[in-house]
SEKE-210982 format. One record per residue (C-alpha): residue in three letters; residue number from 1; x negated, y negated, z negated. Coordinates in nm, 2 decimals. Each point is the difference from the previous one (the first is absolute). Layout:
BEGIN
+--------+-------+--------+--------+--------+
| kolmar | vexro |      X |      Y |      Z |
+--------+-------+--------+--------+--------+
|    ALA |   NUM |      X |      Y |      Z |
...
+--------+-------+--------+--------+--------+
//
This chain:
BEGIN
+--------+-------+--------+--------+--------+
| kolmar | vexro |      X |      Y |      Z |
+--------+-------+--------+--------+--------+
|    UNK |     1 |  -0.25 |   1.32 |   3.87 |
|    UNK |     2 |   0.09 |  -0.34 |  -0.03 |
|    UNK |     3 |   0.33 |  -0.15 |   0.01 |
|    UNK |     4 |   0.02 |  -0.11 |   0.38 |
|    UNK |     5 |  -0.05 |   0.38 |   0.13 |
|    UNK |     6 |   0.18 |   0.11 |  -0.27 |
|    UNK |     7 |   0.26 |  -0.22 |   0.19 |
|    UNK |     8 |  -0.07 |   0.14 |   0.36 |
|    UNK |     9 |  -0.01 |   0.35 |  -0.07 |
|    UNK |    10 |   0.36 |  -0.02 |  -0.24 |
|    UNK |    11 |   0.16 |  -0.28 |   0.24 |
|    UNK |    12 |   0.07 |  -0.24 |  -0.27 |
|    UNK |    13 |  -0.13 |  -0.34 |  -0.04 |
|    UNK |    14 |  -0.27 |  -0.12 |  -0.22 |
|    UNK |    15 |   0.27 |  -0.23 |  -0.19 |
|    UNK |    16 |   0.24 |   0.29 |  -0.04 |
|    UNK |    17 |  -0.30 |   0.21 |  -0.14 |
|    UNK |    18 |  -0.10 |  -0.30 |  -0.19 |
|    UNK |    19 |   0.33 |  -0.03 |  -0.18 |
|    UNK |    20 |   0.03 |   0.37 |  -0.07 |
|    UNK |    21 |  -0.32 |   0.01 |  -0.15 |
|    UNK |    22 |   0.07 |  -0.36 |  -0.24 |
|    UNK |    23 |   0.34 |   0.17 |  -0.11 |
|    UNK |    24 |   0.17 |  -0.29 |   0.24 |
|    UNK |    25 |   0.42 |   0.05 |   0.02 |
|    UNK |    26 |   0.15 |   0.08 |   0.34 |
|    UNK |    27 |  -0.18 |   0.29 |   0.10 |
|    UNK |    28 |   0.19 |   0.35 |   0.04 |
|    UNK |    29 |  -0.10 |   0.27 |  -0.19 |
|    UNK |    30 |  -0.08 |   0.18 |   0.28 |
|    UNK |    31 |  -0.24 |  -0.24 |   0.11 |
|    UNK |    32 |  -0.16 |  -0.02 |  -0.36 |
|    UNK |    33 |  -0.04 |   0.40 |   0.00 |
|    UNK |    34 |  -0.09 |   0.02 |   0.34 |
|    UNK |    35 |  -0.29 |  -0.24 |  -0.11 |
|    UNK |    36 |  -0.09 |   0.08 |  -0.33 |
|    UNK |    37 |  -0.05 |   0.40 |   0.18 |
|    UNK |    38 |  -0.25 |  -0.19 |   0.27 |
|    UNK |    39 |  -0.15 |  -0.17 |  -0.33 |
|    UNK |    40 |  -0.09 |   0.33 |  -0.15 |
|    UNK |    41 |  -0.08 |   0.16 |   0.27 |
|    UNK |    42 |  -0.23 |  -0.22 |   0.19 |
|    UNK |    43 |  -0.07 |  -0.28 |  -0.26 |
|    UNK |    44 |   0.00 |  -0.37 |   0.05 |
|    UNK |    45 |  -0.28 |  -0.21 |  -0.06 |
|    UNK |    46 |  -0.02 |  -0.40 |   0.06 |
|    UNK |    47 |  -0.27 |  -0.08 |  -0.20 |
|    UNK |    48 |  -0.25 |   0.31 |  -0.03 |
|    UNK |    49 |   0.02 |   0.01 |  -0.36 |
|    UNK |    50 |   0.17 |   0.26 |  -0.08 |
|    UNK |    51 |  -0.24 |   0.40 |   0.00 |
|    UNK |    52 |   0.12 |   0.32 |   0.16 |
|    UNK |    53 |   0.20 |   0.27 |  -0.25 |
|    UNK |    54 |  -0.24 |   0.26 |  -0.09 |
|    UNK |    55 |   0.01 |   0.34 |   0.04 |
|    UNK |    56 |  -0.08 |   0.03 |  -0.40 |
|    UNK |    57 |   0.31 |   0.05 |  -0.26 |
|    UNK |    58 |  -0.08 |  -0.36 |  -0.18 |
|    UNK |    59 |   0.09 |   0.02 |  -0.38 |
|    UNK |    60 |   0.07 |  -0.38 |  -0.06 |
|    UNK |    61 |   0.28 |  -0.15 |  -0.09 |
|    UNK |    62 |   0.03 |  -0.37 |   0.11 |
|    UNK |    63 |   0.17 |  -0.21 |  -0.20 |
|    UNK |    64 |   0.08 |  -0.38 |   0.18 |
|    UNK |    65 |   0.07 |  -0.28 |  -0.14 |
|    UNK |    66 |  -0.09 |  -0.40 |   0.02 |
|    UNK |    67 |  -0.24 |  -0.14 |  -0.20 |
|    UNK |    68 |   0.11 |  -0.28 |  -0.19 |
|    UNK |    69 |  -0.23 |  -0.29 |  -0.06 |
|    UNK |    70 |   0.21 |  -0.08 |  -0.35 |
|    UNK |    71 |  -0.12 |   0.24 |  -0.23 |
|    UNK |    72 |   0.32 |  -0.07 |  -0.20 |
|    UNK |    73 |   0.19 |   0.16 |   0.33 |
|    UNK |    74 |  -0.24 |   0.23 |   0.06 |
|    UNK |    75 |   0.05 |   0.17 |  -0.38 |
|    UNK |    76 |   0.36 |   0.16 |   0.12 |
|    UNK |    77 |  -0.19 |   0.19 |   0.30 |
|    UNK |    78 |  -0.26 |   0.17 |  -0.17 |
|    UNK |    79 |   0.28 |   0.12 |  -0.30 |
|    UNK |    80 |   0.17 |   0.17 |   0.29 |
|    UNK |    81 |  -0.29 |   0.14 |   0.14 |
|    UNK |    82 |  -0.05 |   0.22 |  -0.31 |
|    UNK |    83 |   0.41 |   0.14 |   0.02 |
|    UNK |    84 |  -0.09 |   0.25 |   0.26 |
|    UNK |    85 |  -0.39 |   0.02 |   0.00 |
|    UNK |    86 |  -0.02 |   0.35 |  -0.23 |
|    UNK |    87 |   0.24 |   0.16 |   0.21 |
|    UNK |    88 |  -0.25 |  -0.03 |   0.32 |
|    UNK |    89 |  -0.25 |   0.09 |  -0.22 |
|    UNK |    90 |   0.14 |   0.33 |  -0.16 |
|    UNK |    91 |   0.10 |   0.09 |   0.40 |
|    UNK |    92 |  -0.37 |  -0.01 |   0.11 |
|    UNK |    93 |  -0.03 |  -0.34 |   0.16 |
|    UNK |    94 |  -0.23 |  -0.32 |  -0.08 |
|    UNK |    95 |   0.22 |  -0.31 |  -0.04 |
|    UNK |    96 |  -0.14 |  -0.29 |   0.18 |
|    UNK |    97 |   0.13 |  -0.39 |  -0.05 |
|    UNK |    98 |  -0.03 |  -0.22 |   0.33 |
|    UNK |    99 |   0.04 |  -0.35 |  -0.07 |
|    UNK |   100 |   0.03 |  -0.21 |   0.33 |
|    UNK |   101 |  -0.04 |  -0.35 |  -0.01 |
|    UNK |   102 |   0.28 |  -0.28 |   0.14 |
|    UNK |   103 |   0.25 |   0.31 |   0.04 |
|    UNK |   104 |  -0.17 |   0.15 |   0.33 |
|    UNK |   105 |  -0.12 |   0.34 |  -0.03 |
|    UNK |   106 |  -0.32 |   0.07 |   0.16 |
|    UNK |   107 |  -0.20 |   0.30 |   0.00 |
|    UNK |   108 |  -0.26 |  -0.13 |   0.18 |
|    UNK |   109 |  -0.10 |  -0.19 |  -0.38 |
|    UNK |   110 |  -0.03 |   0.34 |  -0.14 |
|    UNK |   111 |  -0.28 |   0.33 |   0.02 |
|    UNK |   112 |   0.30 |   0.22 |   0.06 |
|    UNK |   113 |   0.27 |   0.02 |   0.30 |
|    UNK |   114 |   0.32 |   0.07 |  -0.03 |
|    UNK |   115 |  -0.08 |   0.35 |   0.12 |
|    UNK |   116 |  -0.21 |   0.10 |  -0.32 |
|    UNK |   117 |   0.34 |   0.00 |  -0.20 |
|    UNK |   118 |   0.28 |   0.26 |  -0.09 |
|    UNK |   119 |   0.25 |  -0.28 |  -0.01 |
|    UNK |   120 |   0.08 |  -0.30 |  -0.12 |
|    UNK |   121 |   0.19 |  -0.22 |  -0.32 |
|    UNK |   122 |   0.08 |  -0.39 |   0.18 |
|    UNK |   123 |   0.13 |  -0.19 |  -0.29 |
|    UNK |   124 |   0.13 |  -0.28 |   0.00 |
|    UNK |   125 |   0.24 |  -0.21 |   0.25 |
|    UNK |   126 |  -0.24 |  -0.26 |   0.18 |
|    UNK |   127 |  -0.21 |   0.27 |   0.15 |
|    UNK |   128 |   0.14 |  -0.09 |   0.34 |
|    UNK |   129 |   0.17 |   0.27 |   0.24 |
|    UNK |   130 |  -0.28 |  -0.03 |   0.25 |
|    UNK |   131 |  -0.21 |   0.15 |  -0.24 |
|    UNK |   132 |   0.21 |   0.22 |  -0.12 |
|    UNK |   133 |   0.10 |   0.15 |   0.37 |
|    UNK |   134 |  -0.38 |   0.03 |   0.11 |
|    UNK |   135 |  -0.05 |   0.25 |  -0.23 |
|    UNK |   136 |   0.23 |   0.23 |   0.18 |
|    UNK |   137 |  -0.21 |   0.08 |   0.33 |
|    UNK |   138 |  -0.23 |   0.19 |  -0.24 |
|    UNK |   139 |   0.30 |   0.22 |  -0.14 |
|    UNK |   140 |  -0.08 |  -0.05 |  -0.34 |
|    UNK |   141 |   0.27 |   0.01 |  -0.21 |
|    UNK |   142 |   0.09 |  -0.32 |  -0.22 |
|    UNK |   143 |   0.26 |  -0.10 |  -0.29 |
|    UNK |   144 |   0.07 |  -0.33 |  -0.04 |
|    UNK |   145 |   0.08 |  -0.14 |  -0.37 |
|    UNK |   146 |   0.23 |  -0.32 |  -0.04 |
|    UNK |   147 |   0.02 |  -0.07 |   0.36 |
|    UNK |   148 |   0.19 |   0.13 |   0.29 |
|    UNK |   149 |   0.01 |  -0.10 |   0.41 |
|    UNK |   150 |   0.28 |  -0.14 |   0.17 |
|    UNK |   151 |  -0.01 |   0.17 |   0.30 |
|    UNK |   152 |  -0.21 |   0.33 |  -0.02 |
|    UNK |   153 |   0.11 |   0.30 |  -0.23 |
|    UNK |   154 |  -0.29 |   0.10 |  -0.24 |
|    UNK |   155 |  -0.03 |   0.12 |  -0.34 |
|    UNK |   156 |   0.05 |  -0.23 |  -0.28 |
|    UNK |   157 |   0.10 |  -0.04 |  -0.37 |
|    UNK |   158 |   0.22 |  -0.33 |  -0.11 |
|    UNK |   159 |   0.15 |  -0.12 |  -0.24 |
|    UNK |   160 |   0.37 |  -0.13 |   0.09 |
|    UNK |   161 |  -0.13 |  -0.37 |  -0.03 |
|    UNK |   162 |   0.30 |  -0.20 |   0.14 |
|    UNK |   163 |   0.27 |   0.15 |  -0.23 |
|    UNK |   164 |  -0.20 |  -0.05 |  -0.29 |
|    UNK |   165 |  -0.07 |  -0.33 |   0.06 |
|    UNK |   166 |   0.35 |  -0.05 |   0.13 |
|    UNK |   167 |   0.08 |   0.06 |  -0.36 |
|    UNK |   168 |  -0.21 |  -0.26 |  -0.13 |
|    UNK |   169 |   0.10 |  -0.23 |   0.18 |
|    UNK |   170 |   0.37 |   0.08 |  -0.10 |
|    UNK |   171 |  -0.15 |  -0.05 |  -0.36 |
|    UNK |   172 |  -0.10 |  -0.35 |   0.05 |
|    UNK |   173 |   0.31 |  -0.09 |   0.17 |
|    UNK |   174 |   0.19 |   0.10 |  -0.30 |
|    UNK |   175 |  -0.12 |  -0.28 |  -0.19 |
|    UNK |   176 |   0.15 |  -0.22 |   0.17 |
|    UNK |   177 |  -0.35 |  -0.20 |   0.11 |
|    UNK |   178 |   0.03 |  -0.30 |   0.27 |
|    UNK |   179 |  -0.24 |   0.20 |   0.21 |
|    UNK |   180 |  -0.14 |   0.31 |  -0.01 |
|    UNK |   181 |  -0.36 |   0.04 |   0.25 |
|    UNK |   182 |  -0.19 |   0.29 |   0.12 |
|    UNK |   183 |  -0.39 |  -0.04 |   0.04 |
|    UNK |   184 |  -0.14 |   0.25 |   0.22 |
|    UNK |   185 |  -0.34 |   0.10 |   0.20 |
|    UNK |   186 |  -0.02 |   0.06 |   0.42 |
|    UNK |   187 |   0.33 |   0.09 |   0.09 |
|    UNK |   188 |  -0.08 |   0.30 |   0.26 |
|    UNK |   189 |  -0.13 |   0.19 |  -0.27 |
|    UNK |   190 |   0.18 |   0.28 |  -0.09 |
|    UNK |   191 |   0.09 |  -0.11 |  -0.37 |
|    UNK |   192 |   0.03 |  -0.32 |   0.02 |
|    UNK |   193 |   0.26 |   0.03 |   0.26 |
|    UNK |   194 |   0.15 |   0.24 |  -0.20 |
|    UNK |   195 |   0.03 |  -0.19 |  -0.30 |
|    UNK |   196 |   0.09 |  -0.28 |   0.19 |
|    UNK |   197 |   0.30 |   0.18 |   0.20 |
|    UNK |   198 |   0.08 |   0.07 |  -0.37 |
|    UNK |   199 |   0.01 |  -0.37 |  -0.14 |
|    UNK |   200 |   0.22 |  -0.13 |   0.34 |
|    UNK |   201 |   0.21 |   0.26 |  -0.04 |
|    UNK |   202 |   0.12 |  -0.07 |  -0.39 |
|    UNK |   203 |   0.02 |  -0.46 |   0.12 |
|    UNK |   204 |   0.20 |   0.16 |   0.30 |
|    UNK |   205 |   0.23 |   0.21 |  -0.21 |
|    UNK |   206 |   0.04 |  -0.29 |  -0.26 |
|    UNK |   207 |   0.06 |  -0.26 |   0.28 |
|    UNK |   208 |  -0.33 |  -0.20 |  -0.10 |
|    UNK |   209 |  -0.25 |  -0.15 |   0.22 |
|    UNK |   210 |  -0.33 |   0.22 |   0.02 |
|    UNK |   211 |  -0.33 |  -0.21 |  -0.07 |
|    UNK |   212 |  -0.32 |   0.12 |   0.04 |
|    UNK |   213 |  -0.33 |  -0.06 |  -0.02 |
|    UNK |   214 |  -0.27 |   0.16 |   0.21 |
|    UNK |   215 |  -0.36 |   0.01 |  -0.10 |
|    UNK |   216 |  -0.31 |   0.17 |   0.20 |
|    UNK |   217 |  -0.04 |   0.26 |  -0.28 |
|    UNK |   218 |   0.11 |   0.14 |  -0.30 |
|    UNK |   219 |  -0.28 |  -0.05 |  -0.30 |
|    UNK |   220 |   0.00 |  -0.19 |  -0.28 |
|    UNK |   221 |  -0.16 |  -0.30 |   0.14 |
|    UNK |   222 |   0.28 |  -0.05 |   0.27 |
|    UNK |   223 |   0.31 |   0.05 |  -0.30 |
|    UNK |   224 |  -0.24 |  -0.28 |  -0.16 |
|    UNK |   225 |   0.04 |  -0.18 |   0.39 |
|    UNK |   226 |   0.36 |   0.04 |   0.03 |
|    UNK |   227 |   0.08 |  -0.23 |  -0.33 |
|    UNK |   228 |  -0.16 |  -0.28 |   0.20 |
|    UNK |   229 |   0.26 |   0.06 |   0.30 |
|    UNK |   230 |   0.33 |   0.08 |  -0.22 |
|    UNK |   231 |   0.12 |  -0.36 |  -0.13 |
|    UNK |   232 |   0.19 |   0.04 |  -0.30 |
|    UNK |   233 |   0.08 |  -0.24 |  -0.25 |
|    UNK |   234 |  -0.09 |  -0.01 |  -0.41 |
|    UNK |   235 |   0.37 |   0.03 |  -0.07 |
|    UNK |   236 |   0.12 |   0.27 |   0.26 |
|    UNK |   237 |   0.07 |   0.32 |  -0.04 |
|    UNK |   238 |  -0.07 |   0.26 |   0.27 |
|    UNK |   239 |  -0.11 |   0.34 |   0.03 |
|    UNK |   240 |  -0.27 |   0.16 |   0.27 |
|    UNK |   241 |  -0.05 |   0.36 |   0.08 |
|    UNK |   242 |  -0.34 |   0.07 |   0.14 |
|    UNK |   243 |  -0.08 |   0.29 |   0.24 |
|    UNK |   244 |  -0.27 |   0.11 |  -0.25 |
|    UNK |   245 |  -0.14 |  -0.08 |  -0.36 |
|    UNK |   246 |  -0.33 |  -0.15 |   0.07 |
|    UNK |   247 |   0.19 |  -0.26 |   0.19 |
|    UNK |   248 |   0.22 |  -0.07 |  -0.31 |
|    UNK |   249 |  -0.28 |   0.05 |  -0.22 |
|    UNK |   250 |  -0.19 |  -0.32 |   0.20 |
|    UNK |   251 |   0.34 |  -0.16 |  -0.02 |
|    UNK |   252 |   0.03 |   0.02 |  -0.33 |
|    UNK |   253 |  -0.30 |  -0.14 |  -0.06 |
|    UNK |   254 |   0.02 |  -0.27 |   0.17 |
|    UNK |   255 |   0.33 |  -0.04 |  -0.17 |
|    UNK |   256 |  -0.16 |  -0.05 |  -0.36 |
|    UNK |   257 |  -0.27 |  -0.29 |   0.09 |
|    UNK |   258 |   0.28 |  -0.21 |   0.11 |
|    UNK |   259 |   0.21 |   0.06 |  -0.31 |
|    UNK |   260 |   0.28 |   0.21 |   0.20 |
|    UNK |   261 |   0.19 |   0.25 |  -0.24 |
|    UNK |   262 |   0.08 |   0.38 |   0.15 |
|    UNK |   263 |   0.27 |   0.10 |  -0.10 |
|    UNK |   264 |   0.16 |  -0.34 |  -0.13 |
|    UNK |   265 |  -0.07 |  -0.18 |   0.33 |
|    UNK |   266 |  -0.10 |   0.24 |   0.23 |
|    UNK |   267 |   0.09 |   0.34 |   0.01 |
|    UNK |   268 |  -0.23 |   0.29 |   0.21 |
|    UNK |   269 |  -0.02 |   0.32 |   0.06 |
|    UNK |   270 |  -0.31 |   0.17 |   0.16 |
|    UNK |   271 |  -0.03 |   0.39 |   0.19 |
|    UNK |   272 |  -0.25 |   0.30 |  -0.08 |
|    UNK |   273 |   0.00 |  -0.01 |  -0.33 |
|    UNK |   274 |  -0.38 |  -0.05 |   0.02 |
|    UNK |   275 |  -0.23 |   0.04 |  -0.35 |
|    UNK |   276 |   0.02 |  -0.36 |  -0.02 |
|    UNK |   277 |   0.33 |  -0.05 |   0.01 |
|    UNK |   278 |   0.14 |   0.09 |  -0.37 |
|    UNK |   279 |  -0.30 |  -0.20 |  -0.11 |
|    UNK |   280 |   0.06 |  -0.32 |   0.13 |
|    UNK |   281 |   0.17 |  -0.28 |  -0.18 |
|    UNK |   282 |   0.30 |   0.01 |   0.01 |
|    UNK |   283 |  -0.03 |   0.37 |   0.10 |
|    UNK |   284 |   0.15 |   0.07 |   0.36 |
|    UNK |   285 |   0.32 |   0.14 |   0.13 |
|    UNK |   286 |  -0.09 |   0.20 |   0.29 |
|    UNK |   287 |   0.02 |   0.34 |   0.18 |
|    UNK |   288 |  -0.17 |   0.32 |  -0.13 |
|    UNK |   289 |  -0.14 |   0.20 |   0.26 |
|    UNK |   290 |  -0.06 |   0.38 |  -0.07 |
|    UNK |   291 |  -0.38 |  -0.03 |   0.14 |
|    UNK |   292 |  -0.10 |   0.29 |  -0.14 |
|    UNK |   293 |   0.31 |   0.22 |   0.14 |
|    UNK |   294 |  -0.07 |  -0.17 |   0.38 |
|    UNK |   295 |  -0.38 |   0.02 |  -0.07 |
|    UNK |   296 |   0.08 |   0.41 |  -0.06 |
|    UNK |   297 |   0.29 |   0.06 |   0.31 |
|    UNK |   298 |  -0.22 |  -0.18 |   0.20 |
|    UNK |   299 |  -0.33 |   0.25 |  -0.10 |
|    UNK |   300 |   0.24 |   0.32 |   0.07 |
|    UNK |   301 |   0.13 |  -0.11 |   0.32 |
|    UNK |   302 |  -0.34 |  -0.07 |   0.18 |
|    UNK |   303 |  -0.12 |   0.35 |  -0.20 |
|    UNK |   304 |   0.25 |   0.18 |   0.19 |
|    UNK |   305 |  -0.03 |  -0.20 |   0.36 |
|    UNK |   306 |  -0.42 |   0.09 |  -0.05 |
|    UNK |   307 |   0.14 |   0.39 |  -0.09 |
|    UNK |   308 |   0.23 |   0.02 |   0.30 |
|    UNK |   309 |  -0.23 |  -0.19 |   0.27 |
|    UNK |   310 |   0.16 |  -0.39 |  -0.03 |
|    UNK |   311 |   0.35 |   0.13 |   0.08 |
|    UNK |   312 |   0.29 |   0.13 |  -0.17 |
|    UNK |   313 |   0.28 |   0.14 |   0.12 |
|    UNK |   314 |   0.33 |  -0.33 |   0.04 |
|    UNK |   315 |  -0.31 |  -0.22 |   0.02 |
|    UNK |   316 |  -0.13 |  -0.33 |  -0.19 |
|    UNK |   317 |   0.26 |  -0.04 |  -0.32 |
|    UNK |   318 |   0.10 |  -0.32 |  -0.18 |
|    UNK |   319 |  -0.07 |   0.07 |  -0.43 |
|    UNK |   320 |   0.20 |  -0.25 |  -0.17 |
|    UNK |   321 |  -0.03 |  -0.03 |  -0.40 |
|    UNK |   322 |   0.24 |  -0.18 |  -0.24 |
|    UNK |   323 |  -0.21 |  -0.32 |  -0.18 |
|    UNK |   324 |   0.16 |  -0.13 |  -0.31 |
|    UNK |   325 |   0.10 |  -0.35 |  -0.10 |
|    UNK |   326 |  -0.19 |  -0.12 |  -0.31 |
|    UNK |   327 |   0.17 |  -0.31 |  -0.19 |
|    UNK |   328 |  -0.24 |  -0.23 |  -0.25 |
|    UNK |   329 |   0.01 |  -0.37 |  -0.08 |
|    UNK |   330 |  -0.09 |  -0.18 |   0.35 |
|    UNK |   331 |   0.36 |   0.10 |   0.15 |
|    UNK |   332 |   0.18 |   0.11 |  -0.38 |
+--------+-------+--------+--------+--------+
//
């Protein structure tokens, strides 16, 4: 069925159906169940990709994520895929990774169809919600990992990103620095804008002017970018809280060609706690995040949505875990 006599037979519009099915704001969550039930039951296809569920009890796992064209980036992705991989394999199932390309997810580039799965891992936060939402009309039960949707309850596991970072930023305002930046990735996705919320919270609360710096993504290569944007002189002394490590990895880089001193001049403090990040010089202040525990909650919760038919009983649930704040010589 495609969306236009989805929209006849429910009597919404095609926008409304649109927006529901984007995770768009200002829709009622009536509309968005009475849709996402139509979804299920009827499916929606736009672009005749997509197979029809089989009959067959599937005994793949998917696991989602972007593929990253810096191999540096891409490192962080594949250490997480391992945190939960056993426990899919003791259970029975065969873990597949699906890399998509340029953030779309398209299963039209793969020999299997969303169908042919038991459920699915999406990690990662620039998977966008489109995606995400057209797995639902084949009732296959998902967890996402680091990443959330504005507008649509599903199951997820997070990290409380904005009051971590709220507290590094608190950190750098302590030192009494001129000014105090945050470097960050696309703002709609879910960490960033976390993080971010984090960082204007803490200038807000000290009754300092936010500045910010947005770059298309967040590797390496674009921390390395963002030193060409941020003018700062051989004599200042400022501090910069990036939304992620690689970023102030590539910053930091930068930072030593041009004869800039961290922590003397400029002092920076990263997030993820990555493997890089206690090895670089100076080694990074940054966030740890308890991949392994998320990896694990996020294994059990789509274990017991496959047991119990894609539902529980109170519906999707938000699993937050607590991070932990790891101080070395780039923000001392």
């Amino acid at each position: 069925m495609t969306i236009k006599e989805l929209s006849e037979k429910l009597n919404i519009s095609t926008s409304t159906i649109s927006r529901v099915l984007n995770d768009k704001p200002g829709i009622s969550d009536k509309t968005r169940e009475l849709v996402f039930k139509a979804v299920k039951k009827e499916g929606v296809v736009s672009s005749g990709t997509y197979k029809n569920l089989p009959q067959t009890a599937p005994k793949f796992i998917g696991v989602i994520a972007r593929r990253r064209k810096d191999e540096r980036s891409q490192v962080f992705f594949k250490y997480t895929l391992t945190q939960f991989q056993d426990i899919f394999i003791d259970n029975g199932f065969i873990v597949v990774p699906l890399y998509f390309e340029n953030n779309e997810v398209d299963f039209s580039k793969v020999p299997i169809s969303p169908g042919d799965f038991s459920g699915f891992i999406i990690r990662g936060q620039s998977i966008p919600s489109k995606s995400i939402l057209a797995l639902k009309k084949y009732s296959v039960p998902f967890v996402l990992l680091e990443n959330n949707l504005a507008q649509t309850h599903v199951d997820c596991v997070i990290c409380d990103d904005g009051e971590y970072e709220y507290q590094l930023t608190k950190r750098l305002i302590s030192k009494s620095l001129p000014r105090v930046i945050h470097v960050t990735g696309p703002e709609h996705w879910y960490n960033n804008h976390e993080r971010l919320m984090g960082y204007n919270k803490a200038m807000n609360d000290s009754g300092l002017e936010p500045e910010i710096y947005s770059m298309k993504d967040t590797t390496v290569d674009f921390g390395h970018e963002a030193f060409n944007l941020i003018k700062i002189k051989h004599d200042e002394k400022i501090g910069i809280t990036f939304v992620n490590d690689a970023m102030a990895i590539g910053f930091m880089h930068a930072c030593k060609s041009k004869t800039y001193r961290i922590p003397e001049n400029i002092s920076i403090t990263g997030f993820d706690d990555i493997p890089w990040a206690s090895l670089s010089t100076p080694a990074l202040t940054t966030v740890q995040i308890p991949t392994s525990q998320m990896g694990r909650i996020a294994a059990q919760r789509l274990l017991d949505l496959i047991r119990n038919g894609g539902e529980e009983e109170g519906g999707p649930i938000r699993m937050v875990v607590t991070g932990k704040i790891i101080i070395r010589e780039s923000c001392t």
